[in-house]
C-alpha positions in Angstrom: 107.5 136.5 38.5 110.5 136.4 35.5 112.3 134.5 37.8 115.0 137.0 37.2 116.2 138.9 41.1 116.3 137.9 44.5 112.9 139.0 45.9 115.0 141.7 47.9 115.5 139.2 50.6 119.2 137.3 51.1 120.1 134.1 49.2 116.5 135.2 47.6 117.8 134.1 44.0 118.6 130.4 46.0 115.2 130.1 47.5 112.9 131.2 44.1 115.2 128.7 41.9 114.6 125.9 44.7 110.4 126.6 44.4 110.4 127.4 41.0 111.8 123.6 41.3 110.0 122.3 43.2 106.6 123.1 41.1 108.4 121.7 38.1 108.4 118.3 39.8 112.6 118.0 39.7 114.2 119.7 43.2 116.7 117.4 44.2 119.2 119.3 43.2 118.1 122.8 44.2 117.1 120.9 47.9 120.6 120.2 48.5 121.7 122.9 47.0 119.6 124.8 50.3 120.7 122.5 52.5 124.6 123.1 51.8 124.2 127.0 51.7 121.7 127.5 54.3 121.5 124.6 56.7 118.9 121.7 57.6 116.5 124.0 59.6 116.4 126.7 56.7 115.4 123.8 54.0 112.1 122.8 56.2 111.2 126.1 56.7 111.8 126.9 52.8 109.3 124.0 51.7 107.5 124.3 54.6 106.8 127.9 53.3 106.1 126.4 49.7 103.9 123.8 51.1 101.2 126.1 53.0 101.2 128.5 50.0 100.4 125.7 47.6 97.6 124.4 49.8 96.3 127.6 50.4 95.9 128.0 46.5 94.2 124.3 46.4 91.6 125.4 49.3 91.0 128.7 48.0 90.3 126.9 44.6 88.2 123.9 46.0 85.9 126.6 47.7 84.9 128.5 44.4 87.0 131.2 44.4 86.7 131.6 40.6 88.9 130.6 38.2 91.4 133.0 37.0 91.7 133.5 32.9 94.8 132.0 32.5 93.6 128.6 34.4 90.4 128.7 32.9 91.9 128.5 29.3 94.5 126.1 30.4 91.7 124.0 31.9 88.9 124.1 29.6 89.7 120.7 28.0 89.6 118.8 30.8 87.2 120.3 32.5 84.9 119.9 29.6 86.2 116.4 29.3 85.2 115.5 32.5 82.2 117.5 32.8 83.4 119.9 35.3 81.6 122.9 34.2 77.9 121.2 34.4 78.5 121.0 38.3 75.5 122.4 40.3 77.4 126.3 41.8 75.7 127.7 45.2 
């Protein structure tokens, strides 16, 4: 989680720069940079990957799951902003 290693799987170091990249909002680079090393099919299954773990984390947090600390203090101005917390929980 440092982003320091290489997850203990090959070209691991590649693939954690390209989604640390790709969360940042700025992966062109690190994209082709898996595409020349690693080949077409190897990019779409890398943000493949990244895609279905970040959707799981938006379902998971759209059902309730609650709110870890470190989002919850990141959040708590917008949500109070937009009056998040004074919806109705079940």
């Amino acid at each position: 989680m440092d982003g320091n290693g290489n997850g203990g799987v090959a070209d691991g170091e590649l693939l954690l720069r390209f989604a640390d990249a790709v969360h940042a909002g700025d992966f062109a680079s690190e994209r082709e940079a898996v595409r020349q090393q690693l080949g077409e099919a190897a990019l779409v299954d890398t943000a493949a990957t990244i895609a279905i773990f970040t959707a799981v984390v938006k379902i998971a947090d759209a059902t309730g799951i609650p709110l870890e600390d470190a989002k919850a203090e990141t959040s708590a101005k917008f949500r109070r902003t937009l009056g998040i917390d004074t919806f109705t929980r079940t």
